[in-house]
N, C-alpha and C positions, 0 to 999 in steps of 0.2 A: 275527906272523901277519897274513897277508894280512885285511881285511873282507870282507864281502858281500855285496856292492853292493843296497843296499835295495831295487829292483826285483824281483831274485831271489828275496832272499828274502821278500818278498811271494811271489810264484810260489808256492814251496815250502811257505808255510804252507796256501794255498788248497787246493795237491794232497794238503797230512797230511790236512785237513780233510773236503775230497771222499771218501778213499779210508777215512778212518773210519768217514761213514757207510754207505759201499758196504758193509763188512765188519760192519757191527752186525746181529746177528741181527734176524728180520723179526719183529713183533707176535705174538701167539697171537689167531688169529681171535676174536672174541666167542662165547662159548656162545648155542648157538639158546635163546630166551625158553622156558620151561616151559608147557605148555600148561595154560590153562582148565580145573579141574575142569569137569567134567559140570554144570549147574545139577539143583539139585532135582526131579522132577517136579512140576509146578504140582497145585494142586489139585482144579483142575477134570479132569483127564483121570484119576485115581484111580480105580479101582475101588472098588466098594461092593458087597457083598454082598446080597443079597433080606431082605427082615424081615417080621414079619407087617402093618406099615403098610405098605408097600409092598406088599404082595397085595392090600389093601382098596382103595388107592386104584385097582385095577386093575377094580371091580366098577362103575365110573361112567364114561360115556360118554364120546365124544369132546368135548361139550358141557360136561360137566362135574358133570350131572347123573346123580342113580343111578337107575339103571334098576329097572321094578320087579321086573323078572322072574318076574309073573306073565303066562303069555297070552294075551290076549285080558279084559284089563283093566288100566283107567289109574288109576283109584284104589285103592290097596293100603295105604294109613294113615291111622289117625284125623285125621290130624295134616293130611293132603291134604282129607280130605272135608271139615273144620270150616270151612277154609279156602275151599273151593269154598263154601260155607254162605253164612259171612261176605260175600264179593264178591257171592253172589246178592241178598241183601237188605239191603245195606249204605245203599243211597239211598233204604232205607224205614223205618228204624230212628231214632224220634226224639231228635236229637240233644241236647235239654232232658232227658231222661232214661236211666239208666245201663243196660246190655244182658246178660243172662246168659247163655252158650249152654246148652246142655243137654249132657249126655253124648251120644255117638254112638248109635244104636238102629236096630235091624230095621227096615225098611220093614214088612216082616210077619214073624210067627212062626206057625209055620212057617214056615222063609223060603222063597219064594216067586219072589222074583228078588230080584239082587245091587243091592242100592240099600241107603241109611240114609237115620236123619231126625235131625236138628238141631233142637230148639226155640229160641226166640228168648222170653226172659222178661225185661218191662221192670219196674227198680225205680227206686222217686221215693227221692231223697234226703232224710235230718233234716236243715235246717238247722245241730240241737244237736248234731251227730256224724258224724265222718266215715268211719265205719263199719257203723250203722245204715239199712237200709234198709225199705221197702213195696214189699215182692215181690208182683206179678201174676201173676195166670194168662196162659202166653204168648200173644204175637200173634201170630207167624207159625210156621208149621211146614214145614222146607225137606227137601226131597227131593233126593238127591244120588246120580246113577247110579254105580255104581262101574264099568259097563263102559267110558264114555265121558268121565264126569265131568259130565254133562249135570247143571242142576239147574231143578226146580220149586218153585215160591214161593206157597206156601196161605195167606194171611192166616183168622185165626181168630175168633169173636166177639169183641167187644169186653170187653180185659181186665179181669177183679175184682180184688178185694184176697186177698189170699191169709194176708194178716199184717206182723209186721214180724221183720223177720234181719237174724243182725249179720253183714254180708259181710266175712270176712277170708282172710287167705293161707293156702292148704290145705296141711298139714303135707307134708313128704318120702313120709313113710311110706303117706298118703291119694292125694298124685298118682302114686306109683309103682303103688301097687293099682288104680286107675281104667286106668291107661295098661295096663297088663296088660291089664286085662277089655276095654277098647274093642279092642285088638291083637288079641284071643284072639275078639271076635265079627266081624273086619273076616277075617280068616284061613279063619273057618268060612264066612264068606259067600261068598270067592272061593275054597275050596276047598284051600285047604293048609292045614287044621288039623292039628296034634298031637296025639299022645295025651301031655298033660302029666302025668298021673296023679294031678291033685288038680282040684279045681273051678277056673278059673281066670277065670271070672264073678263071684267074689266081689266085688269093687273094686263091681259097680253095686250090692249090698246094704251095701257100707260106707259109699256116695255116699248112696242114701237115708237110712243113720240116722243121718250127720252133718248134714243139710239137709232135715230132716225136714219143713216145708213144702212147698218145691220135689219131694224125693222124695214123697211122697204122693199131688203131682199125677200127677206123672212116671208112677209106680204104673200109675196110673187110666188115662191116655194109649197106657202100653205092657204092659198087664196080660200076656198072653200071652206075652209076652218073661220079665216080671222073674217072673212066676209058673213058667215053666220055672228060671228060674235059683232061685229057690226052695225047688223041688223036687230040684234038683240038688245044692244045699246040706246038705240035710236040714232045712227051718226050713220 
């Protein structure tokens, strides 16, 4: 048998070669990637429903403060007018000795027009105690308009001795009934009182028989007042 002359079949294998891979079937395209779940909604764009803190803080200003919403008046709380008090006679108030305010009170009773008074009662400290004090009769007696906020500053005769008390922290049950009674004569002054159905002046008859110095004075200062509230008590 004839050979094959090695050039040929060279040839020959390149063309098995070639024609192999012409004839191999073609790949299977790759499958498309699976798309990205959705991400979560972030939290910030979540819905929230209204609650009743969310009403409240609906009742205070663009500024941020709450409004009083009485009127045709700017002070509507104890809490404002002591306040107003305090800044009035703050640069007159001897800083050698400690300062009491007084409960809120009528300008007049009848009231008369919408104003309170603040007293200013200085006491000397004991050395031997850091509790005990010498209560005076006040110095200054401040006038604080509730229409405007405006205040007047009466300095008073020069203070006496009144005695000595032991100044400490007014129980829960004492600042809550005060806060009542100042809330309930700041209401009647500017005209949105309640019928609460019970006395709710009481707090200034609890205030005098726990501070029974100071109330005494107090008494005497604003007879007209605590003697209607008196009367309204039954006492």
């Amino acid at each position: 048998m004839r050979s094959i002359p090695r050039a040929l079949a060279l040839v020959l294998v390149l063309a098995a070669c070639q024609r192999a891979t012409h004839d191999a079937p073609a790949a299977p395209e790759p499958a498309p990637a699976a798309e990205p779940e959705a991400a979560e909604q972030p939290f910030e764009t979540q819905t929230f429903v209204s609650t009743s803190r969310n009403e409240e803080t609906r009742t205070h200003g663009d500024d941020g403060e709450q409004s009083t919403g009485v009127p045709g008046f700017t002070v509507v709380t104890p809490e404002a007018a002591k306040e107003l008090a305090q800044t009035a006679v703050a640069d007159q108030l001897d800083p050698k000795k400690s300062w009491k305010p007084s409960p809120v009170l009528p300008a007049a009773w009848p009231s008369k027009e919408p104003a309170v008074i603040v007293y200013f009662y200085p006491m000397a400290a004991y050395q031997s105690s850091l509790t005990r004090y010498t209560l005076f009769t006040p110095a200054f007696r401040v006038t604080v308009s509730l229409v405007d906020g405006t205040t007047k500053v009466d300095p008073l005769a020069k203070p006496r001795a009144l005695g000595t008390i032991e100044d400490t922290r007014p129980t829960s049950l004492e600042r809550r009934e005060l806060d009542m009674s100042e809330n309930a004569l700041m209401q009647r002054l500017v005209g949105t009182e309640a019928d609460a159905g019970e006395n709710p002046f009481w707090g200034y008859l609890k205030f005098i028989h726990e501070h029974p110095k100071l109330g005494k004075d107090l008494e005497k200062r604003s007879s007209s007042f605590i003697g209607w509230v008196r009367k309204k008590a039954g006492r």
